[in-house]
BALOBA-1460 file (C-alpha; in Angstrom, 3 decimals):
// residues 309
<rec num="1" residu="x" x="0.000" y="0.000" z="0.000"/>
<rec num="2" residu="x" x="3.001" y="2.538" z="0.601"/>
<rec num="3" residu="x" x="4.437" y="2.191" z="-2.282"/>
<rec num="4" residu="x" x="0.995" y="2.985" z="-4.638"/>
<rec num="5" residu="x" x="0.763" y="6.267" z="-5.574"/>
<rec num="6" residu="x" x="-3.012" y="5.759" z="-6.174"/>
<rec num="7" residu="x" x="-5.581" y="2.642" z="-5.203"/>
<rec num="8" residu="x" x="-9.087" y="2.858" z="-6.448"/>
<rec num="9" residu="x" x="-11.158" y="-0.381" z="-4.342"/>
<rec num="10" residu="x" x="-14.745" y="-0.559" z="-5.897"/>
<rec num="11" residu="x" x="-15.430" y="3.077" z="-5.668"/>
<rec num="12" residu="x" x="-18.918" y="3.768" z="-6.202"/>
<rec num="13" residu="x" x="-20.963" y="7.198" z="-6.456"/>
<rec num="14" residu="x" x="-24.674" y="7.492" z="-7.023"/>
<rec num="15" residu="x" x="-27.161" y="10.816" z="-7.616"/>
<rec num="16" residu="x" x="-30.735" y="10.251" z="-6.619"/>
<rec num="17" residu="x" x="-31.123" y="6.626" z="-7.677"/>
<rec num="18" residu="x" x="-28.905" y="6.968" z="-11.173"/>
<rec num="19" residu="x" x="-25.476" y="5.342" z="-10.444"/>
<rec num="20" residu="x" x="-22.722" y="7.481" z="-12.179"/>
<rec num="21" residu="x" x="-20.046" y="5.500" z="-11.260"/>
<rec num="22" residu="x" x="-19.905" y="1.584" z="-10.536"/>
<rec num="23" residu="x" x="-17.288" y="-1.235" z="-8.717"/>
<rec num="24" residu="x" x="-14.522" y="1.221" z="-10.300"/>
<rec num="25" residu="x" x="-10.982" y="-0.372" z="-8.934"/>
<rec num="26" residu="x" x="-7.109" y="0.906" z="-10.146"/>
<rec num="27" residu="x" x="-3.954" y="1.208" z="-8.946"/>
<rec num="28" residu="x" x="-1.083" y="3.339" z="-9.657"/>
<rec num="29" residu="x" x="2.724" y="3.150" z="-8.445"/>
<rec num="30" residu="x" x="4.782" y="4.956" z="-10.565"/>
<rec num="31" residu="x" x="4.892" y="8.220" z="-12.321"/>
<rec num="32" residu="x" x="4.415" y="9.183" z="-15.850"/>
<rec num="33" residu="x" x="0.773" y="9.926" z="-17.414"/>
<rec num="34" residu="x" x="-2.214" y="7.420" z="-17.142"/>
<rec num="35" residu="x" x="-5.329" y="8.601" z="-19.341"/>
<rec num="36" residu="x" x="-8.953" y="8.353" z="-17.680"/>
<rec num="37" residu="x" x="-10.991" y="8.136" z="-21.326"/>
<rec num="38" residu="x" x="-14.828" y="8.572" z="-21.567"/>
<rec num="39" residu="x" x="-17.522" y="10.061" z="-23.336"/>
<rec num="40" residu="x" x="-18.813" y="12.925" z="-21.821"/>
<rec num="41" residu="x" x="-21.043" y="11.596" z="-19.156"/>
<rec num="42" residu="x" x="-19.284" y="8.289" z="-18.872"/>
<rec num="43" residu="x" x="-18.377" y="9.229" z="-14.809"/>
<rec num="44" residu="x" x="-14.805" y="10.919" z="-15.506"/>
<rec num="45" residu="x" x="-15.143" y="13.930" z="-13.406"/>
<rec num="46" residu="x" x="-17.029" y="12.117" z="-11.188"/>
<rec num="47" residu="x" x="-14.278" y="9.309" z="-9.786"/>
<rec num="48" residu="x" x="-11.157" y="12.826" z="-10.281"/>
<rec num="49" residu="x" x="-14.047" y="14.804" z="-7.665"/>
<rec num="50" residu="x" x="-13.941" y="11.687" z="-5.494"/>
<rec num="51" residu="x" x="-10.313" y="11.297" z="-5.634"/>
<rec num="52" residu="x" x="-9.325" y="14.890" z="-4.687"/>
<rec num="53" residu="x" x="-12.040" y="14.556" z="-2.053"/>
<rec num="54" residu="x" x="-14.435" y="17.144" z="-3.332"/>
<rec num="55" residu="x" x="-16.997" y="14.817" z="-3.746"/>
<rec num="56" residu="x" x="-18.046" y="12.106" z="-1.009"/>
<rec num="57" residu="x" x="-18.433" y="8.660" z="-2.416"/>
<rec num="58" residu="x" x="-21.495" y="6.148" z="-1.908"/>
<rec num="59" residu="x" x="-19.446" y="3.356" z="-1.595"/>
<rec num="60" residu="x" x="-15.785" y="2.202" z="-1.969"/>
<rec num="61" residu="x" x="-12.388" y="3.703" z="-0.805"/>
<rec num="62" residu="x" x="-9.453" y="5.858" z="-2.337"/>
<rec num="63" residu="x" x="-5.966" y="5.847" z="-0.905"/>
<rec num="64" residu="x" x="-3.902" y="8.667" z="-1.804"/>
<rec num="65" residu="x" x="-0.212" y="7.526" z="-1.436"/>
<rec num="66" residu="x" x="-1.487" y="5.330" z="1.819"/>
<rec num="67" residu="x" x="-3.921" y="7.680" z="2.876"/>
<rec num="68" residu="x" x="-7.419" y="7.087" z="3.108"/>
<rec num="69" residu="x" x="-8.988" y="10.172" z="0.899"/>
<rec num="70" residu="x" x="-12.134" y="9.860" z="3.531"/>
<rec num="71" residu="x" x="-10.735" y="9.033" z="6.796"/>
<rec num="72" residu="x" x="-7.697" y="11.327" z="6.501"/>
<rec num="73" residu="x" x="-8.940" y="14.055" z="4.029"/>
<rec num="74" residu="x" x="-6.172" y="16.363" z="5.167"/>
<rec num="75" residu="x" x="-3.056" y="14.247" z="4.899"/>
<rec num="76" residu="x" x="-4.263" y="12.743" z="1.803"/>
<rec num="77" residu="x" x="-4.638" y="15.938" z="0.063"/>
<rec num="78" residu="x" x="-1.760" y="17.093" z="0.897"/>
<rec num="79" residu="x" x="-0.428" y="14.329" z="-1.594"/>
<rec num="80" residu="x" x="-2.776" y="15.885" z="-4.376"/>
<rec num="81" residu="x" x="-2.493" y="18.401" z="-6.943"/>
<rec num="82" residu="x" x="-5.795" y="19.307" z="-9.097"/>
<rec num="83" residu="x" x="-6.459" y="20.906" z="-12.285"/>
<rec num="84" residu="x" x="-10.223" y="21.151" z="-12.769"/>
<rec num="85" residu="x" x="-11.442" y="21.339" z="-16.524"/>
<rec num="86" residu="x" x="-12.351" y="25.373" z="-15.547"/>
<rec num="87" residu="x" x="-8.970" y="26.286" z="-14.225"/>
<rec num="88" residu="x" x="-9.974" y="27.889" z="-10.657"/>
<rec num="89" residu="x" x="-7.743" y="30.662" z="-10.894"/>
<rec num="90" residu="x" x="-9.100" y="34.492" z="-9.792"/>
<rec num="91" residu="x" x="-8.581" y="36.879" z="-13.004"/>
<rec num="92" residu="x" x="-8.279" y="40.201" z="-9.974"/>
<rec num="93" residu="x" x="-5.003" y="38.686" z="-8.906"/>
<rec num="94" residu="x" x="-1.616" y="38.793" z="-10.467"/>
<rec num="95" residu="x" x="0.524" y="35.438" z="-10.974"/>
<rec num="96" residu="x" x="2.572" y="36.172" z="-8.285"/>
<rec num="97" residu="x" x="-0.429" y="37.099" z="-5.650"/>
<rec num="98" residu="x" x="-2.558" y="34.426" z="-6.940"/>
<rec num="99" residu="x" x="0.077" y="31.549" z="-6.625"/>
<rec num="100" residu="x" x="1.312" y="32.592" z="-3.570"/>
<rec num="101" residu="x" x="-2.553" y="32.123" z="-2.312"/>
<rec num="102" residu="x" x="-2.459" y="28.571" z="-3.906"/>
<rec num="103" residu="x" x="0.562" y="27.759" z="-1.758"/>
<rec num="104" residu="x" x="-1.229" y="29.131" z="1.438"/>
<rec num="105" residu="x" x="-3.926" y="27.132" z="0.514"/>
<rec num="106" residu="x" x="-1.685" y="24.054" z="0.496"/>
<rec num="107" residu="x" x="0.175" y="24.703" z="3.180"/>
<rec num="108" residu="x" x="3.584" y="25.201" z="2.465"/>
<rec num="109" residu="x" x="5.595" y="26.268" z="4.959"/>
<rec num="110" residu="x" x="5.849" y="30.478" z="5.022"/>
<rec num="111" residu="x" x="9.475" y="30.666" z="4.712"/>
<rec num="112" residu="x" x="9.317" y="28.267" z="1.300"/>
<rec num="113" residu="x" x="6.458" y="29.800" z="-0.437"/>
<rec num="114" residu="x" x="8.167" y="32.436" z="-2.213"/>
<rec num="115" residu="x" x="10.829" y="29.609" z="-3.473"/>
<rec num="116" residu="x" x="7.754" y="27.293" z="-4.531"/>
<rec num="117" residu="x" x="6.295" y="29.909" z="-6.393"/>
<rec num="118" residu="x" x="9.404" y="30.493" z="-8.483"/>
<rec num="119" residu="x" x="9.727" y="27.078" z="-9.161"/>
<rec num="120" residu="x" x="5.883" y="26.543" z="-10.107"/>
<rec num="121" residu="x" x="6.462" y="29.791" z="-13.035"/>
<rec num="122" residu="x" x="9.748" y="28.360" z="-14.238"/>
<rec num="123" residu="x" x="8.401" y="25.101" z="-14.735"/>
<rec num="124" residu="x" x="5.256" y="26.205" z="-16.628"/>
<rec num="125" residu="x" x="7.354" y="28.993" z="-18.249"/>
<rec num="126" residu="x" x="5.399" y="31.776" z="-16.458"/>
<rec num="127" residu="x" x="8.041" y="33.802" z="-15.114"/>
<rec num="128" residu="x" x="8.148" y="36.878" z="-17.278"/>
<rec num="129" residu="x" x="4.111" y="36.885" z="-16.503"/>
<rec num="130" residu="x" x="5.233" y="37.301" z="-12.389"/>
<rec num="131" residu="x" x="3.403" y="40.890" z="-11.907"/>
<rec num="132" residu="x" x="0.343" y="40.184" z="-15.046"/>
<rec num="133" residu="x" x="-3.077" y="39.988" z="-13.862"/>
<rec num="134" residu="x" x="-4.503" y="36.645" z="-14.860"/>
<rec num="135" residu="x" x="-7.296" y="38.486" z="-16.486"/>
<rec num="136" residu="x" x="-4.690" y="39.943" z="-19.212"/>
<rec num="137" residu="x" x="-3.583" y="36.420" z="-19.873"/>
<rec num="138" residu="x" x="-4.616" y="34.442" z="-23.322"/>
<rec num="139" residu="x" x="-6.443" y="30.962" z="-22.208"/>
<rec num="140" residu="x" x="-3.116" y="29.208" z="-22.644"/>
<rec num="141" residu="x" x="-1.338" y="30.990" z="-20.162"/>
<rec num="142" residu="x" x="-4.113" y="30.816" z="-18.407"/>
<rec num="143" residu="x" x="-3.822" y="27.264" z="-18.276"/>
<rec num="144" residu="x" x="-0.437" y="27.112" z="-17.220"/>
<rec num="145" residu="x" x="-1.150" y="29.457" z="-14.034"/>
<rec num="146" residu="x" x="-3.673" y="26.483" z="-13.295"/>
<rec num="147" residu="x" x="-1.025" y="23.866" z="-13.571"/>
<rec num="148" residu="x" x="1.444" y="26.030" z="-11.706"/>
<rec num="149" residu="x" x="-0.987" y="25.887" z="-8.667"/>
<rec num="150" residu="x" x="-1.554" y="22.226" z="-8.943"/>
<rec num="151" residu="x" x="2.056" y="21.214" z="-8.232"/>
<rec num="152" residu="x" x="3.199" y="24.646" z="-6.055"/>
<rec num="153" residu="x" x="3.355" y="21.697" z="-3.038"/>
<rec num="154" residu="x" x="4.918" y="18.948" z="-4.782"/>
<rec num="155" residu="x" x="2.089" y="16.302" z="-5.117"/>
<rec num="156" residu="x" x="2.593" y="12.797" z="-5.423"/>
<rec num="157" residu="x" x="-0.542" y="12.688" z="-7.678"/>
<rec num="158" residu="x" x="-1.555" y="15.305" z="-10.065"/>
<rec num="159" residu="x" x="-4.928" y="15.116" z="-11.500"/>
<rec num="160" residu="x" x="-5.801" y="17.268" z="-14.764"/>
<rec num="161" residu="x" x="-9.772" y="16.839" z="-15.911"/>
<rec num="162" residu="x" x="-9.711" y="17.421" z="-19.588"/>
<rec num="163" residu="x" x="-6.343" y="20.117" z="-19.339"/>
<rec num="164" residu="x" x="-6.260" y="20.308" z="-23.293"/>
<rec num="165" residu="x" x="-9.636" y="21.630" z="-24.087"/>
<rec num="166" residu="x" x="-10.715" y="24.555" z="-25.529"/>
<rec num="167" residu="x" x="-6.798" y="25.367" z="-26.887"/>
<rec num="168" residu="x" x="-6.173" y="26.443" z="-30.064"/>
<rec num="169" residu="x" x="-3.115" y="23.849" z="-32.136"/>
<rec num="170" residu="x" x="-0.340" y="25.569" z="-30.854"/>
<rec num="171" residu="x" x="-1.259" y="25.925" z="-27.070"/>
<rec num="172" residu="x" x="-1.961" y="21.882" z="-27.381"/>
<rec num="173" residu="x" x="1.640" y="21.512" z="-28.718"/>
<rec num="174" residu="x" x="2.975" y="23.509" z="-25.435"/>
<rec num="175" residu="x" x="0.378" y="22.148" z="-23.175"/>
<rec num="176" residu="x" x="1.011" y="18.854" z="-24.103"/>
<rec num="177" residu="x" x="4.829" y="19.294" z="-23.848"/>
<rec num="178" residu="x" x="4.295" y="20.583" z="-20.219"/>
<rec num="179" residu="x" x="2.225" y="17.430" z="-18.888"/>
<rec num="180" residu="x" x="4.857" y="15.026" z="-20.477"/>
<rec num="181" residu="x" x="7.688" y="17.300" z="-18.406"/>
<rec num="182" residu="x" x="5.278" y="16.680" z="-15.123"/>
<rec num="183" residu="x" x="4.962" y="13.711" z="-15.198"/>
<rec num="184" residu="x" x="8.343" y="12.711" z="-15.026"/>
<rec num="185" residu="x" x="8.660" y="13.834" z="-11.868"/>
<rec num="186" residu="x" x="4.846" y="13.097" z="-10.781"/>
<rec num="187" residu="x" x="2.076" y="10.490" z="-11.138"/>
<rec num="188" residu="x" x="-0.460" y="12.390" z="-13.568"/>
<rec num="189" residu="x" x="-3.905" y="10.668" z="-13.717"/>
<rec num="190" residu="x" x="-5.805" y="13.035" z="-16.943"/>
<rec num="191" residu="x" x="-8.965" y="12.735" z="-18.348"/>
<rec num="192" residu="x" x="-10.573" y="13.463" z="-21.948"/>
<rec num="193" residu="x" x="-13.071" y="12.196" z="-24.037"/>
<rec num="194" residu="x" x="-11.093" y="12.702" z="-26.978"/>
<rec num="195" residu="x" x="-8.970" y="9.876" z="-27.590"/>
<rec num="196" residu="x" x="-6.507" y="11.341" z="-29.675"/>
<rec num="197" residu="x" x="-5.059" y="13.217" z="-26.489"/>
<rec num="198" residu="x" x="-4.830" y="10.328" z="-24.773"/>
<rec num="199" residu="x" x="-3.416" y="8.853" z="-27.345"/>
<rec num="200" residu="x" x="-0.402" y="11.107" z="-27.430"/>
<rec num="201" residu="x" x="0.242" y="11.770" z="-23.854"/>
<rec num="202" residu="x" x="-0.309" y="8.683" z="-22.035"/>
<rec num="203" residu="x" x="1.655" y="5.292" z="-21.451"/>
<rec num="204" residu="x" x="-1.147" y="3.660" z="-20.016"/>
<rec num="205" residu="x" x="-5.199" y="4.075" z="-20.400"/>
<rec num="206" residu="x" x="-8.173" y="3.148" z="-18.508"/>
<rec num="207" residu="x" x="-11.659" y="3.458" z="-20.520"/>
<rec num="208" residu="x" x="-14.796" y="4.548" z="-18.811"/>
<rec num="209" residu="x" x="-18.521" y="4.285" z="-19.952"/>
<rec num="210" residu="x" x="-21.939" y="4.326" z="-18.172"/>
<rec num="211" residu="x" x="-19.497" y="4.471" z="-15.016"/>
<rec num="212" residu="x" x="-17.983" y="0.916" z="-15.555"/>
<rec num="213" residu="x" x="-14.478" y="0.655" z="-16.385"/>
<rec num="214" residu="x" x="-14.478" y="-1.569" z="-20.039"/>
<rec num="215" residu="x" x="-10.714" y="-1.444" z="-20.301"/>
<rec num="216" residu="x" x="-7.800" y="-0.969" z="-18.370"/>
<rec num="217" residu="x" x="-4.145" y="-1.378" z="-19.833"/>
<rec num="218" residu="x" x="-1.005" y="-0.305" z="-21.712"/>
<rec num="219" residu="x" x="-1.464" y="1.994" z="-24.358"/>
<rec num="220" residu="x" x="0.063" y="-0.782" z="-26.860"/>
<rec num="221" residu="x" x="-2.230" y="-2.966" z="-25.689"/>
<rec num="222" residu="x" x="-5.274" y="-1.016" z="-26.303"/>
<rec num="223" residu="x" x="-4.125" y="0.468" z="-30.031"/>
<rec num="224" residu="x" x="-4.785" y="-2.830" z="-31.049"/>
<rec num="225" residu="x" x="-8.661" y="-1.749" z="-30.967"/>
<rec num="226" residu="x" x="-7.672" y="1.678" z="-32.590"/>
<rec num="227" residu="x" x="-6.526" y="0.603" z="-35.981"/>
<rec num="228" residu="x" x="-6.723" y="2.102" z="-38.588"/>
<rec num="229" residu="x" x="-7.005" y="6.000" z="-37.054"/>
<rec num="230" residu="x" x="-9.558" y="8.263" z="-38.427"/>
<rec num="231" residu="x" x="-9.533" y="12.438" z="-37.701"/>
<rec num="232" residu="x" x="-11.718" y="15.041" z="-38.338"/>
<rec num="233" residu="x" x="-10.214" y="18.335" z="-38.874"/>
<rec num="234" residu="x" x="-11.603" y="21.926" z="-40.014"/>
<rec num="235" residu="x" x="-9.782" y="24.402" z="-41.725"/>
<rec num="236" residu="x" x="-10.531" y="27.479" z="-42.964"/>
<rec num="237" residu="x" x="-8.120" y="27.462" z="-46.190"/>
<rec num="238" residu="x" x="-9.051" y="23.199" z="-47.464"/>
<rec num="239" residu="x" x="-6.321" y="22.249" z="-49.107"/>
<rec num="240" residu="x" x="-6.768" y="19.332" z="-51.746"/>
<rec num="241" residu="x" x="-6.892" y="15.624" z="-50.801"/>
<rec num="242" residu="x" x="-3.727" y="15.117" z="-52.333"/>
<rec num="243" residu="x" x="-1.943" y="17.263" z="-50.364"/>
<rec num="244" residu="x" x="-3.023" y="15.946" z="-47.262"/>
<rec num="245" residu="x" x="-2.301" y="12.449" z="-48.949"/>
<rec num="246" residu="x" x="1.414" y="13.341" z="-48.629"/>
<rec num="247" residu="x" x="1.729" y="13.767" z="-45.124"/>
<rec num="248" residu="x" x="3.691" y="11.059" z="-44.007"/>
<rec num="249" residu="x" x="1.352" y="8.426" z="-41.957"/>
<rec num="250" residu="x" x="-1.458" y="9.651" z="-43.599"/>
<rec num="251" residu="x" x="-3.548" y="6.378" z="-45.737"/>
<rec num="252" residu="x" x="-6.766" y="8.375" z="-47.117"/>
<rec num="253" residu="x" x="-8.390" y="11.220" z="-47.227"/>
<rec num="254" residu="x" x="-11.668" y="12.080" z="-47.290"/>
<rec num="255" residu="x" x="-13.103" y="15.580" z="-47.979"/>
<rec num="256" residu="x" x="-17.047" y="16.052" z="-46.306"/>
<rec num="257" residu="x" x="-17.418" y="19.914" z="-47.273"/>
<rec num="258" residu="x" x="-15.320" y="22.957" z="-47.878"/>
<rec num="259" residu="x" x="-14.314" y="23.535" z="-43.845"/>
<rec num="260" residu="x" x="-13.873" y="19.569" z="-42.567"/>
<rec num="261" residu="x" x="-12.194" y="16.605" z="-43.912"/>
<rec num="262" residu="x" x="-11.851" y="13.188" z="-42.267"/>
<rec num="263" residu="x" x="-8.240" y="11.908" z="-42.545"/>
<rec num="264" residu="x" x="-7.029" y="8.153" z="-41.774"/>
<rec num="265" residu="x" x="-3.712" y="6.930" z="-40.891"/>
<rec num="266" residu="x" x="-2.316" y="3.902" z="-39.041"/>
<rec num="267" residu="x" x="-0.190" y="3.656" z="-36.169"/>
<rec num="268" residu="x" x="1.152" y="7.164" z="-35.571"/>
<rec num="269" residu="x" x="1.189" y="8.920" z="-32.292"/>
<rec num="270" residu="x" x="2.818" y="11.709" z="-34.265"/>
<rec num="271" residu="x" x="0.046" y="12.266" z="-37.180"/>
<rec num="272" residu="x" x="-1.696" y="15.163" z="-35.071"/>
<rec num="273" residu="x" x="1.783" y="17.225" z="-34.823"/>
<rec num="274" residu="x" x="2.408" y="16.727" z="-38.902"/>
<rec num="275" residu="x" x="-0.798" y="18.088" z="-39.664"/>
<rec num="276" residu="x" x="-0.625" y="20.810" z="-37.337"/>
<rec num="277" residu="x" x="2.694" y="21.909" z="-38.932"/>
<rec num="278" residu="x" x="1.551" y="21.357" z="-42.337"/>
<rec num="279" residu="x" x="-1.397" y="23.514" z="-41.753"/>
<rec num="280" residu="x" x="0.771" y="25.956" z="-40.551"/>
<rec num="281" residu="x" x="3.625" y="25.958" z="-43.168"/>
<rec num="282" residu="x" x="0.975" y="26.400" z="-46.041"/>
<rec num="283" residu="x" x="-1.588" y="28.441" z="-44.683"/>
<rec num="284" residu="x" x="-4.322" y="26.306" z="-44.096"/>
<rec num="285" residu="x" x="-5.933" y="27.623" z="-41.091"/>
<rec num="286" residu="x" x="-6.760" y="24.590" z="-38.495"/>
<rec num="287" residu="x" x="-9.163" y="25.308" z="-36.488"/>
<rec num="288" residu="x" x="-10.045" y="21.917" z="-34.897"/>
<rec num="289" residu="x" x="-8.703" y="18.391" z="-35.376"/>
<rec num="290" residu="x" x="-10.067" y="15.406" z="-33.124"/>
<rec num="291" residu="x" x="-10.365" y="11.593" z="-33.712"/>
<rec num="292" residu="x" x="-13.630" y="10.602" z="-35.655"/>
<rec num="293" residu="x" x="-16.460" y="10.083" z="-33.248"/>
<rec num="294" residu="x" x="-18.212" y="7.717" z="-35.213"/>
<rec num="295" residu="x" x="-14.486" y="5.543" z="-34.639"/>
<rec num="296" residu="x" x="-14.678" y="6.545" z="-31.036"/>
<rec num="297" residu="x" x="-18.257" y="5.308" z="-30.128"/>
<rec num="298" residu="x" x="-17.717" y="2.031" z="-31.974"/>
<rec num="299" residu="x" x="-14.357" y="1.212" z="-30.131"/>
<rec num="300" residu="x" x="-16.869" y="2.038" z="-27.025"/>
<rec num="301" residu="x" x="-19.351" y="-0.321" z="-27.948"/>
<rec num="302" residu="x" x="-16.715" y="-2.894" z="-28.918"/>
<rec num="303" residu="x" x="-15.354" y="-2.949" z="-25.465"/>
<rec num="304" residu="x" x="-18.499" y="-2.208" z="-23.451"/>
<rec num="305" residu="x" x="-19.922" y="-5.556" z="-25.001"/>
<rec num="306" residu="x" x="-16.552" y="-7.423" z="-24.634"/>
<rec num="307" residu="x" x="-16.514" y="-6.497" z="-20.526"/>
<rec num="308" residu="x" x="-20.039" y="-7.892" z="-20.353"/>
<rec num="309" residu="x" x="-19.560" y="-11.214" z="-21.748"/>
C-alpha cells in the first residue's frame, strides 16, 4: 500500500437513484501519465471529484499515497495536486499574488512559499508573466497558471480533468509538452473524451462508460482496438486531398465539405503534430482536429460488449 501512488477499491458514487459510477478499482505506483478516457457523461469527473475529495463517495475507498482520501482528508490531500477542466484561478489577482494564495492554501511552509512559487512559473514557463493579472492572460497561459498551482506543493498525484480543451493547435503543442515534463517527476492521472489526447500523452489508459471501467491497460495494448485512425479536422483554407495524402502516416483522405475533412492513418502517435505543422507551413488555417467520433463510439461499444460477456 506505501508504495501505490493511487488505489481505487470498488469506488462507487450514485445521484438520486442513477449510479454514475460503478465497482470502479485501479492502482497506480509509478509516475508518468495514465489517461482516464470517456464520453462525456461516462463518470470521468465524477471518480477525479472523489479522488481529490471534493466529492463524497457512496461506496468504496481511495488511498492517496497510503492515505485514506475519507478518513484522513487532510493528509491525503496534501499528496494531491488538481487541475479542474475550468482552471480555478481568480482573473483580480496577479501570478505572483494568486500563486502565492495557492501555496497558502496548500500549506507550504511560510518561509518556502516564495521559493515554490518560483519554481511553479519556471516550470510552466510563467516567469516573465510574475506581476500580469490573470485576467490579461490568453487561455493558454491561463492554463499554465492552473497547472502552476496544482504542483506549487509537490504532489505525489496530479490530476488534470480534460487540461487540453478549448486550446487552439499551438497551445496543445505547449500544453502537451508541459504534462509530459510533469509527469516525469509526478504520477499524472488526466482525463478526456477525446482519444486522440490520450493517445499522445499517455503510457497507459483506462476506458470509462456508463461508469464501468471496459478497459484498463497499456497503451500498446489497447491500439490494437484503434486501428486504422480516423480524424476530423476543419480548416478554414481546405487544401486538396492530395496534399493531405502526402503527409507522411497519412492512408486516405476524405473531404465532407469545404471547412472539414476526415483523414485516416495507421499507427502514428505523431500524425496530429504533422498536420498541425503542415497547416501551418501552407496556410491552411486549423481550427479543430479530433479523432472521428463515429471511430470513437464504436471502439466504445466494442469494449463495453466485450466487458459484459
Amino acid at each position: 500500500m506505501m508504495n501505490t501512488i493511487l488505489k481505487i477499491d470498488r469506488l462507487s458514487h450514485r445521484y438520486s437513484s442513477a449510479w454514475a459510477v460503478r465497482d470502479i478499482n485501479l492502482e497506480i505506483g509509478h509516475t508518468g501519465v495514465i489517461g482516464l478516457l470517456g464520453s462525456n457523461g461516462a463518470g470521468k469527473s465524477t471518480t477525479m471529484n472523489i479522488i481529490c475529495g471534493v466529492l463524497n463517495q457512496t461506496e468504496g475507498q481511495v488511498y492517496v499515497n497510503g492515505k485514506d482520501i475519507r478518513k484522513e482528508p487532510e493528509l491525503a490531500k496534501r499528496e494531491i495536486g488538481f487541475l479542474p477542466q475550468n482552471p480555478p484561478v481568480y482573473t483580480d489577482l496577479t501570478v505572483d499574488e494568486y500563486l502565492q494564495y495557492s501555496a497558502q492554501l496548500r500549506l507550504v511552509e511560510k518561509s518556502k512559499i516564495r521559493k515554490a512559487v518560483e519554481e511553479a512559473k519556471e516550470r510552466c514557463g510563467i516567469s516573465h508573466f510574475s506581476t500580469r493579472l490573470i485576467r490579461n492572460l490568453s487561455g493558454g497561459y491561463r492554463q499554465r497558471v492552473g497547472i502552476a498551482q496544482a504542483i506549487i506543493h509537490k504532489p505525489k498525484l496530479v490530476v488534470m480533468d480534460e487540461p487540453t480543451n478549448g486550446l487552439d493547435p499551438n497551445q496543445l503543442i505547449e500544453a502537451r509538452k508541459l504534462i509530459r515534463e510533469i509527469a516525469q517527476e509526478h504520477t499524472v492521472l488526466l482525463s478526456s473524451h477525446i482519444l486522440s489526447e490520450i493517445h499522445l500523452l499517455c503510457r497507459e489508459i483506462v476506458m470509462i462508460e456508463g461508469g464501468r471501467v471496459i478497459f484498463s491497460d497499456t497503451m500498446d495494448a489497447f491500439n490494437n482496438y484503434v486501428q486504422p485512425h480516423s480524424v476530423l479536422a476543419h480548416m478554414e483554407n481546405m487544401p486538396a486531398a492530395s496534399e493531405l495524402q502526402k503527409i507522411s502516416g497519412v492512408s486516405k483522405v476524405e473531404v465532407l465539405n469545404d471547412t472539414q475533412v476526415r483523414i485516416y492513418f495507421e499507427g502514428d502517435q505523431e500524425i496530429t503534430e504533422r498536420i498541425i505543422a503542415a497547416s501551418v507551413q501552407e496556410g491552411w488555417r486549423l481550427r479543430e482536429i479530433s479523432l472521428d467520433k463515429g471511430l470513437l463510439d464504436d471502439i466504445f461499444k466494442q469494449l463495453s460488449i466485450q466487458s459484459l460477456q
